[in-house]
C-alpha positions as CSV (number, residue, x, y, z in Angstrom):
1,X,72.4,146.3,-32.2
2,X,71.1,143.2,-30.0
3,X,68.3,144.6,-27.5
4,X,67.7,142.6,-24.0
5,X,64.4,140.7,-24.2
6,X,63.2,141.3,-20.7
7,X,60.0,138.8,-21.1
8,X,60.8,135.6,-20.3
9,X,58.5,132.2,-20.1
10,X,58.0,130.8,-16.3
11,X,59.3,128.0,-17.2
12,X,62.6,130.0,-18.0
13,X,62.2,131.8,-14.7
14,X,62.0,129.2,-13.0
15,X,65.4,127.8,-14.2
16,X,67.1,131.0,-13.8
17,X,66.7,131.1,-9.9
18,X,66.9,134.5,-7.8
19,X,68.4,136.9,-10.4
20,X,65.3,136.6,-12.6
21,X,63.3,138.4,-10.1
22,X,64.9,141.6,-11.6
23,X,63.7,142.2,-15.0
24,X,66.3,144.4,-16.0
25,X,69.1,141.3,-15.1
26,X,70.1,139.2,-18.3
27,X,69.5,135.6,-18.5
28,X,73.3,134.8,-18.9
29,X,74.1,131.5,-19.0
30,X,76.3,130.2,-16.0
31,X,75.0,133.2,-14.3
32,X,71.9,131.3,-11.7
33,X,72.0,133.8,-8.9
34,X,72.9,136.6,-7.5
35,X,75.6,135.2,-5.5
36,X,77.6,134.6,-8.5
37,X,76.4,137.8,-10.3
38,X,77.6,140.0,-7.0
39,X,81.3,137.9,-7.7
40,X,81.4,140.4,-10.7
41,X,80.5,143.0,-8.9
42,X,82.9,142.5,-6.0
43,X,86.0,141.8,-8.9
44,X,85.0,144.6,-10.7
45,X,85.2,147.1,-7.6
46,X,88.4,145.5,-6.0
47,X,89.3,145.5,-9.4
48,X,91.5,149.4,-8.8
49,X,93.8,147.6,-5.4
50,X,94.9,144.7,-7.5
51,X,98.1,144.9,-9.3
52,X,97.7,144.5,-12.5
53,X,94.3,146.3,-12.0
54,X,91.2,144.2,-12.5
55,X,92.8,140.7,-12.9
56,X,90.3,138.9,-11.0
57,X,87.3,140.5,-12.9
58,X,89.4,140.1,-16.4
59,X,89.9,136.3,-15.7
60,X,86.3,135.5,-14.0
61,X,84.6,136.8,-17.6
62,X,87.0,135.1,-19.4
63,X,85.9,131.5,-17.9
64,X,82.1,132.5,-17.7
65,X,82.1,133.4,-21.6
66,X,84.2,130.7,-22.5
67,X,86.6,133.5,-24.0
68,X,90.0,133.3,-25.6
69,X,91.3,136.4,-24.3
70,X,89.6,139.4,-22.0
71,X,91.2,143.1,-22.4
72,X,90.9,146.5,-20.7
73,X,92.9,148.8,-22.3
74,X,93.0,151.7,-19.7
75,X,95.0,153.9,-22.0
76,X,94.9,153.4,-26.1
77,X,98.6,153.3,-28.1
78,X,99.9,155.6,-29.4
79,X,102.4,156.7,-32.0
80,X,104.5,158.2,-28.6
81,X,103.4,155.4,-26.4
82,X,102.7,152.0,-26.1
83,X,99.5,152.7,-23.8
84,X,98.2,150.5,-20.8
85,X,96.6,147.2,-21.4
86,X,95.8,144.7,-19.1
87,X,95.2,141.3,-20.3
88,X,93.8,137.6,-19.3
89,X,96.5,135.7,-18.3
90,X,95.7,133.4,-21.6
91,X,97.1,136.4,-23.7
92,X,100.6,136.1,-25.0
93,X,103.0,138.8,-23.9
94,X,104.3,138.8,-27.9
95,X,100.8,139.5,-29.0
96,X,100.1,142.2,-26.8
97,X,103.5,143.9,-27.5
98,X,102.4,143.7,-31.3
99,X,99.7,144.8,-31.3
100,X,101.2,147.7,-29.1
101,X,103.9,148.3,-31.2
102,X,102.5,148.2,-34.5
103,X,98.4,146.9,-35.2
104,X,96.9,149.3,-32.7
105,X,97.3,151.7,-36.1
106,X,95.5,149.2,-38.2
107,X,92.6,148.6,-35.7
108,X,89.1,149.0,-37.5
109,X,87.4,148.4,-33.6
110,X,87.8,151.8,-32.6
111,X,85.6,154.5,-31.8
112,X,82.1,152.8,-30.5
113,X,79.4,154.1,-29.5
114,X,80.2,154.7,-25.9
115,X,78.4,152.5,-23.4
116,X,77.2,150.0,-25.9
117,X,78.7,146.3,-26.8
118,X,79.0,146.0,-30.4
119,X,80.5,143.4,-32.7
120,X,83.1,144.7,-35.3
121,X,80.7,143.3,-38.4
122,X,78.2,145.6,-36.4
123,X,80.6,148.6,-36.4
124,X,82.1,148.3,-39.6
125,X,80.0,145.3,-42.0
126,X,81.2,141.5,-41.8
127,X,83.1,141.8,-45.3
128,X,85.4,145.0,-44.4
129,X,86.2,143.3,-40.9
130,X,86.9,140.1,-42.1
131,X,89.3,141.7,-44.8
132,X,90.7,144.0,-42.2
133,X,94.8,143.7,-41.8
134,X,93.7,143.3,-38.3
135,X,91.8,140.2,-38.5
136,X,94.1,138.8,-41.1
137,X,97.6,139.0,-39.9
138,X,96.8,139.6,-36.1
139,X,94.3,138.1,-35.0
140,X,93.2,135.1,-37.6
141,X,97.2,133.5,-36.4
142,X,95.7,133.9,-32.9
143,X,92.9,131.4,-33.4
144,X,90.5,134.6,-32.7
145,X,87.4,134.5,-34.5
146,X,84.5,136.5,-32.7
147,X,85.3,139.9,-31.0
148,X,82.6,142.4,-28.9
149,X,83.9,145.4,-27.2
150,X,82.5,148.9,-25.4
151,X,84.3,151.4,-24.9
152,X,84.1,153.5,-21.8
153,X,84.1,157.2,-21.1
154,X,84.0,158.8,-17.7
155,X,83.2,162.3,-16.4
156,X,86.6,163.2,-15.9
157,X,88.1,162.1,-19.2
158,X,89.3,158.4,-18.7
159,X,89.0,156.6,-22.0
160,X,88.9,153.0,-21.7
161,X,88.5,150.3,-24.2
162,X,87.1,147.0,-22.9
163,X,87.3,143.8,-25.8
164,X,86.4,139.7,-25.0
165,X,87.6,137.8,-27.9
166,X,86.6,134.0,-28.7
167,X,87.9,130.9,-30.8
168,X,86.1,128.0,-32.2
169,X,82.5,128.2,-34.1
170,X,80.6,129.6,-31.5
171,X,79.9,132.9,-31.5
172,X,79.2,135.2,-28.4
173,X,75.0,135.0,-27.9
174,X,72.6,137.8,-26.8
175,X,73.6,136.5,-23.0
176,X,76.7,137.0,-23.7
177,X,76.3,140.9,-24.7
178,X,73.8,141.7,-22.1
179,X,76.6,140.5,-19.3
180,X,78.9,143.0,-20.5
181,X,76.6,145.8,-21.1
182,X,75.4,145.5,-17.6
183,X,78.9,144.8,-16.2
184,X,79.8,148.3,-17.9
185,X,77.9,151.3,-15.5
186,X,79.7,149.1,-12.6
187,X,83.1,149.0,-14.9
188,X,82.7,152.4,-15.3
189,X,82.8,153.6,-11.7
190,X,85.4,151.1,-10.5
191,X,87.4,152.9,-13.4
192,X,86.5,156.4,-11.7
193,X,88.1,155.0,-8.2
194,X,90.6,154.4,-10.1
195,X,91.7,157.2,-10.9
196,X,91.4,159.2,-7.6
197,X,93.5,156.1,-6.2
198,X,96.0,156.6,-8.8
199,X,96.1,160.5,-8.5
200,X,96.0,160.1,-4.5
201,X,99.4,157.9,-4.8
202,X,100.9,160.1,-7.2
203,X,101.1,162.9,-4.7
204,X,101.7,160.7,-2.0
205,X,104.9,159.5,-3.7
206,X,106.2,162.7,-4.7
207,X,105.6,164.6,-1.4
208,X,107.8,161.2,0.2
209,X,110.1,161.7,-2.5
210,X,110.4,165.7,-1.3
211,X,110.0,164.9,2.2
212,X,113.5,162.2,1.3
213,X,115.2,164.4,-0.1
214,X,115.9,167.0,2.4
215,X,117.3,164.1,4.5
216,X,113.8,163.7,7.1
217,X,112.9,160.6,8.3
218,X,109.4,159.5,8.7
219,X,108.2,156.7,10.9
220,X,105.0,155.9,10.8
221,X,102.7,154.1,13.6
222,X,99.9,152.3,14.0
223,X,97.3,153.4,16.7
224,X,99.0,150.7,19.1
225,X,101.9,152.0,18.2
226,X,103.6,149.6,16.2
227,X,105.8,150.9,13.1
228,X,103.7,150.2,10.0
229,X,106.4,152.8,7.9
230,X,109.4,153.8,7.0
231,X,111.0,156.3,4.4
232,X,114.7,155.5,3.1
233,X,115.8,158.0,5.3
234,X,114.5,156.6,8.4
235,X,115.6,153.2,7.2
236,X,119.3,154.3,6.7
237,X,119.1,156.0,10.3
238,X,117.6,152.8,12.1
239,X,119.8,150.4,10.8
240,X,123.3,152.2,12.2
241,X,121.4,151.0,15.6
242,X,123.1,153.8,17.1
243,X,120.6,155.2,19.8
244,X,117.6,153.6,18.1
245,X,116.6,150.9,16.9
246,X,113.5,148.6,16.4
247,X,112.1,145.7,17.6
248,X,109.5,143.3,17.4
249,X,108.1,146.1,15.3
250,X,108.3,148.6,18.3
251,X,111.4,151.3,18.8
252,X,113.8,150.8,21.1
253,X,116.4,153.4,22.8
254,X,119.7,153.0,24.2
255,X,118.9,155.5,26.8
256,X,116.2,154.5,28.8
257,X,115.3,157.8,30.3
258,X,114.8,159.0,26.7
259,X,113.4,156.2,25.7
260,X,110.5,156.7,28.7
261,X,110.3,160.0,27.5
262,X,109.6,159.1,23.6
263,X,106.9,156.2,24.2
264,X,105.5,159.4,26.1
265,X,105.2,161.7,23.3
266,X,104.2,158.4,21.3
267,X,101.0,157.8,23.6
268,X,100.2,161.5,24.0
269,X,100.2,161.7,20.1
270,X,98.1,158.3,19.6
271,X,95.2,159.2,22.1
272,X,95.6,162.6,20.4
273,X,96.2,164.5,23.8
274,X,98.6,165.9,22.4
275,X,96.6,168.4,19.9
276,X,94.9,169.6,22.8
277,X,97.1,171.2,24.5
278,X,97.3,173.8,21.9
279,X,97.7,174.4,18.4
280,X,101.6,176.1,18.9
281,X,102.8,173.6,21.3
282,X,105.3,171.4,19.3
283,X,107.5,168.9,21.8
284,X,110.5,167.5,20.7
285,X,113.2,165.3,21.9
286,X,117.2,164.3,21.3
287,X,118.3,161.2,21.5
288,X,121.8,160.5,22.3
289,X,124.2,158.1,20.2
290,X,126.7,155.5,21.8
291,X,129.2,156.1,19.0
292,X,129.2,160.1,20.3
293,X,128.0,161.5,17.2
294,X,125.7,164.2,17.7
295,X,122.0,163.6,19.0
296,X,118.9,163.0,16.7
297,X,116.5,165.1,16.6
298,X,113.0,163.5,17.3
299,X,109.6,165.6,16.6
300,X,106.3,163.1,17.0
301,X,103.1,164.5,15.8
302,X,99.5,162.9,15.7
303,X,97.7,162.2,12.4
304,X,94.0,163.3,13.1
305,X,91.5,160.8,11.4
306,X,89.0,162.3,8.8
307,X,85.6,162.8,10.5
308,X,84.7,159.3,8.6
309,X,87.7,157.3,9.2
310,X,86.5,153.7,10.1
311,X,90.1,151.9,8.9
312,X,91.7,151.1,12.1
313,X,95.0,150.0,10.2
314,X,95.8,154.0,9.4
315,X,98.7,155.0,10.3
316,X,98.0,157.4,13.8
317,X,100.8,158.9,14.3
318,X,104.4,159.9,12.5
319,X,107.6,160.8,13.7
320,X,110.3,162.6,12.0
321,X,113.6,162.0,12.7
322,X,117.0,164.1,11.5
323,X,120.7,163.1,12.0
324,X,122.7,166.7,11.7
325,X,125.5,164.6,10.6
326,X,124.0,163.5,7.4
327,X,125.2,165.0,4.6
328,X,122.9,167.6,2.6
329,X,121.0,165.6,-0.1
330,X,122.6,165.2,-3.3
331,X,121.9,168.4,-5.0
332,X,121.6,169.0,-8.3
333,X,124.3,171.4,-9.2
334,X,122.8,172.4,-12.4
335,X,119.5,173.7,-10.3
336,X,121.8,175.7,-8.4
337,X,123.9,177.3,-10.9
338,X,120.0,178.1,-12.2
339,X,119.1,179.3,-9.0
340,X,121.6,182.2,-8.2
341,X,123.3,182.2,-11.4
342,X,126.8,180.8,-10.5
343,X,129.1,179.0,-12.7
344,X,129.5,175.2,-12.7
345,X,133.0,175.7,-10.1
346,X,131.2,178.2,-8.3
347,X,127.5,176.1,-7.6
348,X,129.8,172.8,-6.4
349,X,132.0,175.2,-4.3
350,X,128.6,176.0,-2.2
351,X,127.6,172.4,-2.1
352,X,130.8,171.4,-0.9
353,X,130.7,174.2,1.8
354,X,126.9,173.2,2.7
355,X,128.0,169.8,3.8
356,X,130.0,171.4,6.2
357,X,133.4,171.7,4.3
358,X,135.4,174.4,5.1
359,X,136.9,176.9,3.0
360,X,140.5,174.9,2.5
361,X,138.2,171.6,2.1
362,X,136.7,172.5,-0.2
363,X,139.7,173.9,-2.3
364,X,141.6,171.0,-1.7
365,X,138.5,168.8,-3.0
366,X,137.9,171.0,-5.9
367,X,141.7,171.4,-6.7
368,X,142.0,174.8,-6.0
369,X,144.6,176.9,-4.5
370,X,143.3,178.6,-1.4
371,X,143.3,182.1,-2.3
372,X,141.9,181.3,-6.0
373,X,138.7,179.5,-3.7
374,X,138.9,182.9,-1.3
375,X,138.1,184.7,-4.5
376,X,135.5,182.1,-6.0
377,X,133.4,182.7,-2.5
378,X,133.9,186.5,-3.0
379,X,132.1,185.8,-6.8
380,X,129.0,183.5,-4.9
381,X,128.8,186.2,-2.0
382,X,128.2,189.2,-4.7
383,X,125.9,186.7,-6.8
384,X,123.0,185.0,-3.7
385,X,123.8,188.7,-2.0
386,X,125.1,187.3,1.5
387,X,128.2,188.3,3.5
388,X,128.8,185.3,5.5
389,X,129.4,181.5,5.0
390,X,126.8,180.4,7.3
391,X,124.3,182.9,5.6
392,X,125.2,181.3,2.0
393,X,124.5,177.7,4.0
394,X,121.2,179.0,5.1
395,X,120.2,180.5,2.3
396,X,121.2,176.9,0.4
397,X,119.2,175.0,2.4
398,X,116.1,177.5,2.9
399,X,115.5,177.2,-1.1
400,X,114.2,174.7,-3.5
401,X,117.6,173.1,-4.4
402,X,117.2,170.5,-2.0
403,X,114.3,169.1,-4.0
404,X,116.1,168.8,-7.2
């Protein structure tokens, strides 16, 4: 293992500038001050907002250790996936699908001692790692000749692996190392944000997607109001232009008394008057349509900042907007046949009925004669235990199907 000497000459000192006034900081070379020392730090931590992740940080190390390639593999490959890796820009996308696809099994460099940058001839003896399949036929073609890597455990189970390969005759020098190894405590945590981020969005995205689905429309504002949002739904509604509309990033009515009357509940709900008129009190609002379809339905609510919000680009407020005339969401009809245990005719004659289709419709649509449809609805009545169509209706759209 290489150890950090921490006593240097003053001569040495000297030379290294401002980050030499911490002994625990490495004399890297390239590496003069803290100025460019905090550069990693920043790269590293905006590292989890950049798409890929960490390409700034990957790329910065690369040039400073004169590397070939720079690689964080956030998840390992596996015979049932190809994993997550996230390269240097220098890396070849047909190398990194190889090694995906096939070498990751033939990989020596595995299972380091965690938080410690090692060498393979280190890990495993110069003679096995030089004879390796790995170094051979993968790397060796790739003009790689030195490797270090760590690999990286967090408290909540995130297994990273982190490797900086180099050409020529150079190999990496103590410097070198001690950059990584004190790059890795800060690598770790960025890794940990991460992953709250990443969980965070997941939720976010299915909750939209749920939210989609049972045909709501969200706008969201900014605290001056402007629209910083919109679901699919919303989108689809605002771009008929028929009784709303936006511009210059602000909605517009065709009505201006309802349109008064909506930058009214829009303000209240902003400078979040609105919450204090009591926890029950929900105002709404219909907006009429030129084309004489029937009014939306407009509900605007605040969105009360967390007792440490500081971002003022949040979104403040959200309103939810319905059209009654859309259709029901596409349904799954396999999830309701699961649901009340109705045959495959019987499930898409209650969709067809809870988009509003009447009983001969429906037939018609389905290719049944009327009375043979009479006696289907007799069959779904008996099977979700209702006696009326608008019960079955409700009952449709009170339970989960909608979400499938």
């Amino acid at each position: 293992m290489v150890h950090l000497i921490k006593t240097q000459s003053s001569s040495a000192k000297s030379r290294m500038g401002p980050a030499s006034l911490n002994p625990d900081l490495p004399a890297v070379a390239g590496l003069g001050s803290f100025e460019k020392l905090n550069g990693f730090f920043n790269a590293i931590y905006d590292g989890p907002t950049e798409d890929p992740p960490w390409h700034s940080a990957l790329n910065l190390l690369c040039e400073t250790l004169h590397a070939k390639h720079v690689t964080l593999i956030l998840k390992p490959p596996s015979p049932v996936s190809t994993g997550i890796l996230v390269n240097t820009d220098a890396v070849a996308h047909d190398a990194t699908e190889a090694y995906q696809n096939h070498f990751f099994t033939l990989d020596p460099f595995v299972g380091l001692p965690e938080g410690q940058v090692v060498t393979p001839e280190e890990l495993v003896g110069d003679k096995v790692w030089k004879q390796s399949t790995l170094y051979r036929e993968y790397l060796k073609p790739l003009d790689v000749k030195f490797l270090i890597g760590a690999d990286i455990q967090t408290a909540d189970g995130i297994e990273c692996r982190f490797r900086v390969s180099r050409g020529g005759d150079i190999p990496f020098s103590a410097d070198d190392i001690a950059l990584c190894r004190l790059l890795l405590p800060h690598m770790r945590r960025a890794l940990q944000l991460h992953s709250r981020l990443d969980g965070l969005e997941t939720e976010r995205q299915l909750f939209a997607g749920a939210v989609n689905s049972m045909q709501l429309g969200t706008i969201s504002l900014a605290h001056n109001g402007a629209v910083i949002d919109l679901n699919p739904e919303a989108r689809r509604i605002l771009a008929e232009k028929d009784g709303i509309q936006i511009s210059n990033n602000v909605l517009c009515t065709d009505n201006r008394r309802e349109g008064h009357e909506l930058q009214r509940l829009i303000k209240e709900a902003l400078s979040g008057s609105a919450g204090k008129k009591g926890p029950g009190l929900v105002e709404a609002l219909a907006l009429t349509r030129p084309s004489g379809r029937s009014s939306l339905g407009i509900l605007v609510k605040e969105i009360p900042p967390s007792p440490w919000t500081v971002n003022r680009q949040r979104a403040a407020a959200v309103i939810f907007i319905r059209d009654p005339e859309a259709s029901v969401a596409e349904t799954s009809q396999k999830i309701v046949q699961q649901l009340f245990g109705l045959t495959r005719i019987e499930a898409a004659m209650a969709l067809s009925l809870a988009n509003g289709s009447t009983i001969e419709e429906t037939a018609e649509n389905l290719g049944l004669k009327k009375n043979t449809a009479r006696t289907y609805l007799r069959f779904i009545f008996n099977k979700t235990g209702v006696t009326r169509q608008t019960m079955l209706v409700r009952k449709l759209l009170g339970s989960v199907a909608s979400l499938g």
